[in-house]
C-alpha positions as CSV (number, residue, x, y, z in Angstrom):
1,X,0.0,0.0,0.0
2,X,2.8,2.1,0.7
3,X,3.7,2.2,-3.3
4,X,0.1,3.3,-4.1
5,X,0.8,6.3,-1.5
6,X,3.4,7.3,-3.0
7,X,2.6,7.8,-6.2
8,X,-0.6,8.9,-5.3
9,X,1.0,12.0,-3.4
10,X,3.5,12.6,-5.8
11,X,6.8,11.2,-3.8
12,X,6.9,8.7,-6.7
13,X,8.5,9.2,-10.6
14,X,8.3,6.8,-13.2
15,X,8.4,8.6,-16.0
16,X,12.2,10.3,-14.5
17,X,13.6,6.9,-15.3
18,X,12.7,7.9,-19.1
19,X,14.4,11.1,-18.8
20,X,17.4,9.3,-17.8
21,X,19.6,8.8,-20.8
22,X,21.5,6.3,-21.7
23,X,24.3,6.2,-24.6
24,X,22.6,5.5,-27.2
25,X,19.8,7.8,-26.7
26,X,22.7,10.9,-25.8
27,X,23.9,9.9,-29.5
28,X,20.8,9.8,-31.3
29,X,19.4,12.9,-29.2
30,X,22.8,14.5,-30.3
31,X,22.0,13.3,-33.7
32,X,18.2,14.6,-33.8
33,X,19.6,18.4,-32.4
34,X,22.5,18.8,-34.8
35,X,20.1,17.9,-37.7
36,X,17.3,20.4,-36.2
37,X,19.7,22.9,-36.3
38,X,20.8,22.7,-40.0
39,X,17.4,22.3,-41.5
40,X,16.1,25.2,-39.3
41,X,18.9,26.9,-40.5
42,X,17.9,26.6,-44.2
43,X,14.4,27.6,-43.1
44,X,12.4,31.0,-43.7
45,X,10.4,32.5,-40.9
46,X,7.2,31.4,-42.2
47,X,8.3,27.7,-42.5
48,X,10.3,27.8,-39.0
49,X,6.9,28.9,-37.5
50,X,5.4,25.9,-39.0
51,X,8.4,23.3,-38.0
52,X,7.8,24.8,-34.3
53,X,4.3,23.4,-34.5
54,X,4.9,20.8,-36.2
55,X,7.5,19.9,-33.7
56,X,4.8,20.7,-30.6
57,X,2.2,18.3,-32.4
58,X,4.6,15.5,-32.3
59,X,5.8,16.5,-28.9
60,X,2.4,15.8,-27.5
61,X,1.9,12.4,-29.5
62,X,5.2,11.2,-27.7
63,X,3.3,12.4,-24.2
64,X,0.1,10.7,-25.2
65,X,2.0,7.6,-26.4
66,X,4.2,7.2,-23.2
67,X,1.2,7.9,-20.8
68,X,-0.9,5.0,-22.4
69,X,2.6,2.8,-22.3
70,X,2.4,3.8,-18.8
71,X,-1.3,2.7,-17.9
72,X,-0.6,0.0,-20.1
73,X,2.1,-1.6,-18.1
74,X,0.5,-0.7,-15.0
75,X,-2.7,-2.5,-15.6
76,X,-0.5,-5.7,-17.0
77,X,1.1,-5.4,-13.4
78,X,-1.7,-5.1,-11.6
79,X,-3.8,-7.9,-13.3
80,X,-0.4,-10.1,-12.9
81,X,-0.2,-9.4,-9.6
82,X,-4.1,-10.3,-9.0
């Protein structure tokens, strides 16, 4: 029950784990910036605008995709531990 506490008062993380990265994601998140920059670079105001929300549209996919990964795993666990 304690767990459930937890991360029902907000002492508990699970998505910090995600923000933790590892080498590969540092190289590919290295990869992903370096290749932003150039293409921004090449880019008139008009189409940075619509990179930047482009960009914001895919940013909240990701969110909606890892907080169903999230539930998803957490109901598994819950109906394995049942």
């Amino acid at each position: 029950m304690d767990i459930l506490e937890d991360l029902y008062y907000g002492n508990l993380f699970p998505h910090e784990k995600c923000a933790k990265l590892d080498d590969e994601m540092k190289e590919l998140n290295g990869l992903l910036n370096r290749n932003e920059e150039k293409l921004t670079a090449t880019l008139f105001d008009e189409q940075k605008e619509t990179f930047e929300k482009y960009k914001d549209c895919n940013r909240e996919i990701s969110e909606i995709c890892e907080r169903n990964a999230f539930l998803n795993g957490f109901r598994l666990g819950a109906k394995i531990t049942i």
